[in-house]
C-alpha positions as CSV (number, residue, x, y, z in Angstrom):
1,X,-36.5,-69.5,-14.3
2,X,-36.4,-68.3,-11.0
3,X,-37.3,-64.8,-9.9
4,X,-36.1,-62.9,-7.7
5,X,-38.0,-60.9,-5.1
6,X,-35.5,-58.7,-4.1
7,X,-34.8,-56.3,-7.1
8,X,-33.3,-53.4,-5.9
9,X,-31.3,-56.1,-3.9
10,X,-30.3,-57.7,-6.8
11,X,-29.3,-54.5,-8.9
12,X,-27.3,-53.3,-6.2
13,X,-25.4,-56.8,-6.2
14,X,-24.7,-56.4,-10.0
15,X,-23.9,-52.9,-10.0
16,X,-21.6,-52.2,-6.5
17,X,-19.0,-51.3,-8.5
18,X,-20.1,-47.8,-10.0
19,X,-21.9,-46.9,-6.3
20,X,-19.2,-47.7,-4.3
21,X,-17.0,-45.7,-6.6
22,X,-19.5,-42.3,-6.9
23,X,-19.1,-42.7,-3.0
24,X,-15.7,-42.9,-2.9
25,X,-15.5,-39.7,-5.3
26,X,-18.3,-38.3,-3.8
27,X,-16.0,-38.6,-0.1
28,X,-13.2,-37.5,-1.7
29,X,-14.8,-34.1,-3.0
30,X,-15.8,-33.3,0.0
31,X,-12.2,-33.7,2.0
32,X,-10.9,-31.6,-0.9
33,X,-13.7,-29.0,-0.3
34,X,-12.9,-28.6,3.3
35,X,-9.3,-28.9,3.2
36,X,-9.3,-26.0,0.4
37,X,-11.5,-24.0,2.9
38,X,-8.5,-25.3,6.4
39,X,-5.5,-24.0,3.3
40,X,-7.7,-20.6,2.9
41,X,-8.1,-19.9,6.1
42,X,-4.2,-20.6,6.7
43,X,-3.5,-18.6,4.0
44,X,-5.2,-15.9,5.3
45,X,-4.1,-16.2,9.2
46,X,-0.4,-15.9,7.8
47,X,-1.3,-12.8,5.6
48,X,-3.0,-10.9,8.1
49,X,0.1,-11.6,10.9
50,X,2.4,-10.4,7.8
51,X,0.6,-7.6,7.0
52,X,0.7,-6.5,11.2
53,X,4.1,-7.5,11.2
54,X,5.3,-5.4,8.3
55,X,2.8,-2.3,9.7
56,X,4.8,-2.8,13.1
57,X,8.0,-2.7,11.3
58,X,7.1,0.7,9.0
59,X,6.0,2.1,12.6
60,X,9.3,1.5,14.2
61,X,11.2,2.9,11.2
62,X,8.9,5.9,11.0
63,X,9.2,6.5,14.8
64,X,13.2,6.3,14.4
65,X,13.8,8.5,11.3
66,X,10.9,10.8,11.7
67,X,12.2,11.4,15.8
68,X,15.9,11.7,14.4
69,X,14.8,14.3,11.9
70,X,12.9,16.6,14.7
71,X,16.1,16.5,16.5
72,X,18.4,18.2,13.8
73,X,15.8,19.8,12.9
74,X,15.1,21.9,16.1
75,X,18.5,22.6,16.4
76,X,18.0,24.3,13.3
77,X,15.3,26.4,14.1
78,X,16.8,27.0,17.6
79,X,19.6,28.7,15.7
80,X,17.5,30.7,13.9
81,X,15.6,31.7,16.6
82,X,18.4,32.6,18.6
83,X,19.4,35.0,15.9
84,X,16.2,36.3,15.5
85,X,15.7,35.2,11.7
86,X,12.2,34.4,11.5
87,X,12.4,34.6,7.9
88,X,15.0,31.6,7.6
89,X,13.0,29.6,9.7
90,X,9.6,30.3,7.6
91,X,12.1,29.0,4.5
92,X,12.6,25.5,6.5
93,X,9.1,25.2,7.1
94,X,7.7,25.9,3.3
95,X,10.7,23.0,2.0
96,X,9.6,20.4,4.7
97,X,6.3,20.9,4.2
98,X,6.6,20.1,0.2
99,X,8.1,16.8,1.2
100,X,5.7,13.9,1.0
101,X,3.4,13.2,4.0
102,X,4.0,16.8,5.8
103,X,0.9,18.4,6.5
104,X,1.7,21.3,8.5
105,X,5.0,22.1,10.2
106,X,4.5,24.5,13.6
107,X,6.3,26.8,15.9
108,X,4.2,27.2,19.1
109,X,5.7,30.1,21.5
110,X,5.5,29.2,25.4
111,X,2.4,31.3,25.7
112,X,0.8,28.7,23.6
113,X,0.6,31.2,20.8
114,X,1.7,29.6,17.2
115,X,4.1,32.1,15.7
116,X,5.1,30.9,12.1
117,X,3.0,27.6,10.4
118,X,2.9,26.3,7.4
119,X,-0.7,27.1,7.0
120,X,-1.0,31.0,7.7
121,X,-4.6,30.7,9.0
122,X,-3.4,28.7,12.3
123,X,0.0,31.8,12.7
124,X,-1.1,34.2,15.6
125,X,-3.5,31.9,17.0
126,X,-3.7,29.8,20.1
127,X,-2.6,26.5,19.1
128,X,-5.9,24.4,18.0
129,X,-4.1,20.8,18.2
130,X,-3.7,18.5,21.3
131,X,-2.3,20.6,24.7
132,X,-0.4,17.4,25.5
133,X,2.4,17.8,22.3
134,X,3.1,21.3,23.9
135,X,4.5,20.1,27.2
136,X,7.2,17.6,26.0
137,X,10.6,17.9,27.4
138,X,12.1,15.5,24.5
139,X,11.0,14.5,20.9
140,X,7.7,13.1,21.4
141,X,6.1,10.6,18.3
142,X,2.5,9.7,18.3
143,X,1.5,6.9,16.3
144,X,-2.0,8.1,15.5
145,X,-2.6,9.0,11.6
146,X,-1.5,11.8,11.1
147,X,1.5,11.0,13.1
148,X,1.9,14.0,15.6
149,X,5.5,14.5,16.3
150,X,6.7,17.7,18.6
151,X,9.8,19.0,20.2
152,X,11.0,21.2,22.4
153,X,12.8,24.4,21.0
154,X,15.4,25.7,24.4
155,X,17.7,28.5,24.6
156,X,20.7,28.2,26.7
157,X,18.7,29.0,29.9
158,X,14.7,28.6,29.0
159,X,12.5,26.7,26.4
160,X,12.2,29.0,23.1
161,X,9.0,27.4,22.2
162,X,7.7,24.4,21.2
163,X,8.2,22.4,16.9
164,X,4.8,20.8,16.1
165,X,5.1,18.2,12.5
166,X,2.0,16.4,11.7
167,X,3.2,13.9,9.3
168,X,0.6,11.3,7.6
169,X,3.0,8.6,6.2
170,X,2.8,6.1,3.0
171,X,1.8,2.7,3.7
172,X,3.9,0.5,3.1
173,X,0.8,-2.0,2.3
174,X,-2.2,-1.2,0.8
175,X,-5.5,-1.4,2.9
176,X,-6.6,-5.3,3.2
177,X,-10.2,-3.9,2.9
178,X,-9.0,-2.2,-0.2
179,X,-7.5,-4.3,-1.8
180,X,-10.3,-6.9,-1.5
């Protein structure tokens, strides 16, 4: 009978199989671990550059409708003014602003004085909103939310006044912090 004096030697001898094969699954867990995290982290790179992508896109739509709208839509009110129907042009503002994402539709006189708004309170005033929306010579489209959109109303020989639309638009995606 001969003994060994190496038994944890000897038991690893016996039994290599089952170690070697808990190390193997053991390797193997972990590569699947981190290469679920690499795939996340993919996915995630791809969904934020979709998300900017489509944002960029609704922008560039926005900008193009909402800047083709202001243009019929000042010749409108130019008409009106030109006939001196305030009235009619009140009517236009209280339909736009029931359309979705109007908050206040404005008509700024050269003074600087608003003379008919969707919200009575701002109609008689100086105009409260950025100086810099007053002195456009074209349709002029700010991206910030609300977008601020203004134009400039002209009569055949001098500028009428000035159409102010703050317009806060639907996204097309929801919030990635709220949908999380």
């Amino acid at each position: 009978m001969t003994t060994s004096t190496h038994p944890v030697r000897e038991h690893f001898q016996r039994h290599a199989g089952p170690y070697l094969l808990a190390g193997v699954l053991l390797l193997a867990c972990l590569y699947l671990g981190y290469r679920t995290y690499q795939l996340d982290q993919e996915a995630e790179r791809r969904t934020q550059a979709l998300r900017e992508e489509v944002r960029a896109g609704q922008l560039a739509n926005d900008r193009q409708q909402l800047t083709l709208a202001m243009k019929t839509f000042v010749w409108a009110v130019r008409n009106a003014m030109l006939q001196n129907k305030p009235g009619e042009i009140n009517e236009y503002f209280n339909t736009l602003v029931q359309a979705r994402g109007v908050w206040e539709v404005l008509l700024v006189d050269p003074s600087g004085n608003v003379t008919l708004s969707t919200n009575k309170k701002n109609e008689g005033v100086p105009f409260r909103y950025p100086a810099y929306l007053l002195g456009q010579d074209d349709v002029f489209f700010s991206e910030k939310q609300p977008y601020e959109l203004s134009a400039p109303v002209t009569g055949p020989n001098q500028r009428l006044g000035t159409l102010v639309l703050l317009y806060a638009p639907t996204p097309v995606l929801a919030d990635s912090s709220a949908a999380r």
